[in-house]
ZALUM-793256 format. One record per residue (C-alpha): x, y, z. Coordinates in steps of 0.02 Angstrom, whole numbers, plus 32768, in hexadecimal, padded with zeros to 4 digits. Example, Ala and Ser with C-alpha at 12.3 -4.5 7.8 and 13.67 -1.06 7.14 Angstrom:
// ZALUM-793256
82677F1F8186/82AC7FCB8165/
// end
This chain:
// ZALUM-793256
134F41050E9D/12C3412B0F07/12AF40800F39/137240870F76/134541240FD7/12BA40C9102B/1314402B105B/13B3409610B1/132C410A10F5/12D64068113C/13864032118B/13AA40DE11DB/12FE40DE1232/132540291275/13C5404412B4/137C410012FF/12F7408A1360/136340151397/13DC409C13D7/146F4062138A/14D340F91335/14E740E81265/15A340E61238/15B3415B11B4/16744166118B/16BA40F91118/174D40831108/17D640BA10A8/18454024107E/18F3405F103F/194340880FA8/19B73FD10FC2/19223F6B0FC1/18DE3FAD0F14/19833FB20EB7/19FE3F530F17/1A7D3FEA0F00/1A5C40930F46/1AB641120EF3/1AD841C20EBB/1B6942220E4B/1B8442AE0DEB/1BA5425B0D4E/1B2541EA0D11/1B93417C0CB8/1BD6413A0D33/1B3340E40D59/1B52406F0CC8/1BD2400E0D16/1B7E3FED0DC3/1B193F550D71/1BBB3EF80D37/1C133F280DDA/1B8E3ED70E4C/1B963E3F0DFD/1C533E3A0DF8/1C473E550EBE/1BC63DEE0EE0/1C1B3D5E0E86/1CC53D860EFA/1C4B3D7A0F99/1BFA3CE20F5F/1CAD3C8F0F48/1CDF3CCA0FE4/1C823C731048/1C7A3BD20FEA/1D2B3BBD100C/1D6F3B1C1050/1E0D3AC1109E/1E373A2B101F/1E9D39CD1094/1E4039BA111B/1DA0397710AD/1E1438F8105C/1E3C38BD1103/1D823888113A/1D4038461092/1D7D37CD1020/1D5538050F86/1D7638BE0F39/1CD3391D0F2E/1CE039690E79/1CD73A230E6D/1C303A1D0E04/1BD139AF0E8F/1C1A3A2A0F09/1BC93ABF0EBA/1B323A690EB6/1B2E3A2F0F7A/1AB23A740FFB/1B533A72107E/1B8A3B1B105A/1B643BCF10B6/1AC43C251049/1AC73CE01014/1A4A3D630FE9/1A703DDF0F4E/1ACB3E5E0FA4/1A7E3F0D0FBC/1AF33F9A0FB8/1AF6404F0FE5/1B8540C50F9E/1B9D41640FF0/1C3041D80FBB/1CD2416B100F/1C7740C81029/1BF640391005/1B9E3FF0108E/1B733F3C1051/1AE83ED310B3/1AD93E1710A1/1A7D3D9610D5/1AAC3CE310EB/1A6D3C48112D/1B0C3BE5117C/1AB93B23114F/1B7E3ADE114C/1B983B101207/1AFB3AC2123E/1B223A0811CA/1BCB3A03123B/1B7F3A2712D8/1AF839AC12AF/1B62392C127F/1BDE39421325/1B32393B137D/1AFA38A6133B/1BA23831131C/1C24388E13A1/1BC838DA1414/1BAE384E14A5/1C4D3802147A/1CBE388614AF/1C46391E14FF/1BDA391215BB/1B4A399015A3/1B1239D7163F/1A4D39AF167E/1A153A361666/1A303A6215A5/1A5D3A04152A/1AA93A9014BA/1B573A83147E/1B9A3B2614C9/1B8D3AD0157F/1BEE3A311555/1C8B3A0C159F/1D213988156E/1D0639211616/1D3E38801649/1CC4381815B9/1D4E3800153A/1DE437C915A8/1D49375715E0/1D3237211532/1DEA36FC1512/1E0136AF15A9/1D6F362F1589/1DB0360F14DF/1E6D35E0151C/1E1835861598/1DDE35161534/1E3F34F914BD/1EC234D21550/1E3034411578/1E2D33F814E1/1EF8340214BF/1EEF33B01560/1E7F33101518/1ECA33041483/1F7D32EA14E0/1F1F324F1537/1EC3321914AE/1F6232341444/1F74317413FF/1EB3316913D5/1ECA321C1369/1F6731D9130A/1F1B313612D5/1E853199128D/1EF1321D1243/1F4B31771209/1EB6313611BB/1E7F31CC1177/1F16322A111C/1F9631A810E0/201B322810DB/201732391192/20B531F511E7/20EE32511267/20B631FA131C/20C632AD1384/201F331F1382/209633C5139A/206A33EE12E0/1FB333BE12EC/1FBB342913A4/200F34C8135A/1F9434B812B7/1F0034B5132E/1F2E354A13A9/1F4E35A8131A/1EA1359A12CE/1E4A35CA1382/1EBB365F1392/1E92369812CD/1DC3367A12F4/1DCA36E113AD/1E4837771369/1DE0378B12BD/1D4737C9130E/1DBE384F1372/1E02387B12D9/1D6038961282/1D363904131F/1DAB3977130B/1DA939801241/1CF039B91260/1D2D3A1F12FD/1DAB3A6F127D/1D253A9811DF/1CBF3AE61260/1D493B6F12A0/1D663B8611DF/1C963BA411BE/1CB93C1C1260/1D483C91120D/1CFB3CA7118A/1C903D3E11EB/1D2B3D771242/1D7D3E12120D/1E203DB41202/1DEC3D6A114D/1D663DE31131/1DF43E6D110D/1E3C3E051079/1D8F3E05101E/1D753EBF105B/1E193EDF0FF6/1DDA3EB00F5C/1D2B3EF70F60/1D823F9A0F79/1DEF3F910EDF/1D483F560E8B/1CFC3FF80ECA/1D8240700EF1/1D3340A30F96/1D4940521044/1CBC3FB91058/1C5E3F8A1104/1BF53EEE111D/1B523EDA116A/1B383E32118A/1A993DEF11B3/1A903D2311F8/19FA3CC311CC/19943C4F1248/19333C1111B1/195D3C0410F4/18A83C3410C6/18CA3CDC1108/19123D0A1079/18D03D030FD5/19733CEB0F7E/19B63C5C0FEE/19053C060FD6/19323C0B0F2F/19C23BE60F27/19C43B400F91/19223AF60F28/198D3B270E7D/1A173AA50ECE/19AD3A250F02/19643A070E3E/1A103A3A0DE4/1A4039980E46/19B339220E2D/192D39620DCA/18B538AB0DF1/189138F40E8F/184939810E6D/17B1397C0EB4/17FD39300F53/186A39D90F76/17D63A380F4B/175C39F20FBA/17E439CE1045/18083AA9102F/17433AB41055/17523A6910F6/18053AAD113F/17BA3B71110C/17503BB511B0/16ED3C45118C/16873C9A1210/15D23CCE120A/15E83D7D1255/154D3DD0129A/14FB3E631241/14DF3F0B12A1/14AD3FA61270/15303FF312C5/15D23FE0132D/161C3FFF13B5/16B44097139D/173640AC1414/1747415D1454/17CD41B414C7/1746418F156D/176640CB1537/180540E21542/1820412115DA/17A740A61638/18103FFD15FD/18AD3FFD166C/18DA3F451641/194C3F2615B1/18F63E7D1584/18583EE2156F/188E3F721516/18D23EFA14B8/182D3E901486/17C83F311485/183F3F6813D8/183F3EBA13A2/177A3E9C13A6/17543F5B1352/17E33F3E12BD/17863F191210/178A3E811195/17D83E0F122C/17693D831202/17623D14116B/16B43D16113D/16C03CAD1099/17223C6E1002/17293C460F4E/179B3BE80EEA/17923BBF0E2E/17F63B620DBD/17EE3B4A0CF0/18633AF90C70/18A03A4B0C4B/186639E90CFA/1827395F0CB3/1872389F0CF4/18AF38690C4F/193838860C02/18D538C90B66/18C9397F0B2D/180939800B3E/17923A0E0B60/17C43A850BE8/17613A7A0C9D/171A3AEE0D27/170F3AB00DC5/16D13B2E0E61/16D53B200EFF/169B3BAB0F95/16663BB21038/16253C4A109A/15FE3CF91036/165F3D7F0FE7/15E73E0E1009/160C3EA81072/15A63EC510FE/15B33F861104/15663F95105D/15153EEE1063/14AE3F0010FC/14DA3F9D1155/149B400010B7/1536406510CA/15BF408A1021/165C40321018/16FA40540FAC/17113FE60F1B/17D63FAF0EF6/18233FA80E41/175D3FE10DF5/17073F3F0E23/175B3EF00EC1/16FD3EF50F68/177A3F3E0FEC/175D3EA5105E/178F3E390FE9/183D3DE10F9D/18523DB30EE4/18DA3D490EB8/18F53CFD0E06/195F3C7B0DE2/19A03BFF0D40/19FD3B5F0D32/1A303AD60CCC/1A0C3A120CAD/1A44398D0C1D/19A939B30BEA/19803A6C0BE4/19803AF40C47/18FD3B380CCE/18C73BE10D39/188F3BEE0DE9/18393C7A0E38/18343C940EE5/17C43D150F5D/17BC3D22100C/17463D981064/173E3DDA1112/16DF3E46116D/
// end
């Protein structure tokens, strides 16, 4: 103890020579982030049924929004994608366990989600569409500052273009294409080329109209990824949360820039990836390594607060702004760590289970790490700058757990 006492009397008398003030208060996360439900009633036993009720609604959000439209998918593949290869797909919008606050009349529910579906269809319309029918500007090259110009009638035109050319020489070169239709199919008899013609114009008109329809199939499952976040289809699931709960419901929805933001959706997504092919393993784990980006923030002894003066002196929105954005806490990911035991071995063979670990960055606090200042533990033994997540799955084999924590600071 007195050793403790010296070390944060140590700190104090560095930070009081450098002039930099100690912070002394102490971050209170809330009551959401330690429980996932916030909640108080008269009767206690009515506390026994918010467990079963949370799952219940989570599993109506999480249904909600991986709804689809049938006939439009069965119109741009040929094959039906089976329900159980669905499930398992990374094309799908990601979200957190829900953390919900009742008051008396209502329950505010936040949610986080990482929309990875919207961003496959713009990609694809990017990569396959985009300088077929679109004319960025030279400036940008962002999709919001395309226009439908002149480059598809362009497109068609070229395309009827020629295949008016090459109607056009194989009307002269009509006897030389009948003897070697002759001499290829016997069962050709007919002299005239207006079946041959007709057959051909048909097959350039199906090749240049299937990439338009494609187009707008994609253009389509986009505006449906879209509404899902309007309040037009967000009333029908509000409907049933509220005879779940019996109160009125109101969403908080939080949108993603990264799925590693999240511990759950971290999870989640590297759960999918070895439910579907367990060989690679190793592949999605070192691959997760390398997409994560954690940032080395620096250490001081103490911060800058912003008081009423500050205030005052920034006029400018954009600063005011980036002055609140720079003094929030736990806005950078400072490191990760993901676990995963059970059955992951490559053959099919119920052999010994495995532990495989991958991390990158730290988990540790930095007010009570290096700042020699207290911090509030969450749930008894969680850091408060840190996400837990625990997941399980299945494989022919066996099953397996993955644990997921993501730190900030």
């Amino acid at each position: 103890m007195l050793n403790l006492f010296k070390l944060n009397s140590n700190r104090l008398a560095l930070a009081t020579k450098k002039g930099v003030e100690k912070k002394t208060t102490k971050h209170f996360p809330s009551s959401v982030r330690e429980w996932n439900n916030s909640i108080y009633v008269f009767n206690k036993n009515a506390l026994n049924l918010i467990p079963s009720t949370t799952v219940s609604a989570m599993k109506i959000i999480k249904s909600y929004f991986s709804l689809f439209n049938n006939n439009i998918e069965r119109k741009m593949r040929k094959k039906r994608l089976l329900l159980r290869f669905r499930r398992l797909s990374s094309n799908k919008i990601y979200v957190s366990n829900g953390e919900f606050k009742h008051t008396n009349n209502k329950v505010v529910i936040t949610l986080y989600f990482f929309n990875r579906q919207k961003d496959n269809y713009l990609l694809t319309i990017k990569k396959w569409y985009l300088k077929t029918f679109f004319s960025a500007s030279k400036n940008t090259k962002r999709l919001k500052n395309l226009s439908f110009n002149k480059n598809l009638i362009k497109k068609l035109n070229s395309i009827s273009q020629k295949s008016i050319k090459a109607l056009k020489k194989a009307n002269n070169d009509k006897y030389l294409i009948v003897k070697a239709l002759n001499t290829i199919d016997s069962s050709w008899n007919n002299n005239s080329l207006s079946d041959y013609v007709s057959k051909f114009y048909k097959k350039v008109l199906k090749k240049s109209l299937r990439k338009l329809q494609l187009y707008f199939y994609y253009k389509q499952l986009v505006y449906i990824n879209k509404s899902k976040f309007n309040y037009t289809y967000l009333q029908y699931l509000k409907n049933h949360l509220e005879s779940v709960y019996n109160k009125n419901v109101e969403f908080n929805l939080v949108n993603l820039k990264r799925f590693y933001l999240n511990s759950d959706i971290l999870s989640e997504a590297i759960t999918l990836k070895i439910t579907r092919n367990r060989r690679k393993m190793l592949k999605y784990l070192n691959n997760l390594k390398n997409k994560v980006k954690t940032q080395k923030k620096k250490i001081f002894l103490g911060e800058l607060r912003s008081t009423k003066n500050d205030v005052n002196l920034i006029d400018n929105k954009n600063t005011l702004e980036n002055f609140v954005l720079n003094n929030l806490k736990y806005r950078h990911v400072t490191g990760f760590r993901l676990e995963a035991k059970g059955r992951l071995t490559r053959r099919y063979t119920a052999s010994r289970s495995l532990s495989k670990l991958r991390y990158k960055g730290n988990l540790l606090d930095i007010d009570s790490s290096y700042r020699g200042l207290s911090s509030v533990l969450l749930k008894g033994n969680l850091k408060s700058n840190v996400q837990f997540t625990k997941l399980s799955s299945k494989s022919r084999i066996g099953s397996f757990g993955i644990k997921g924590w993501v730190s900030g600071n």
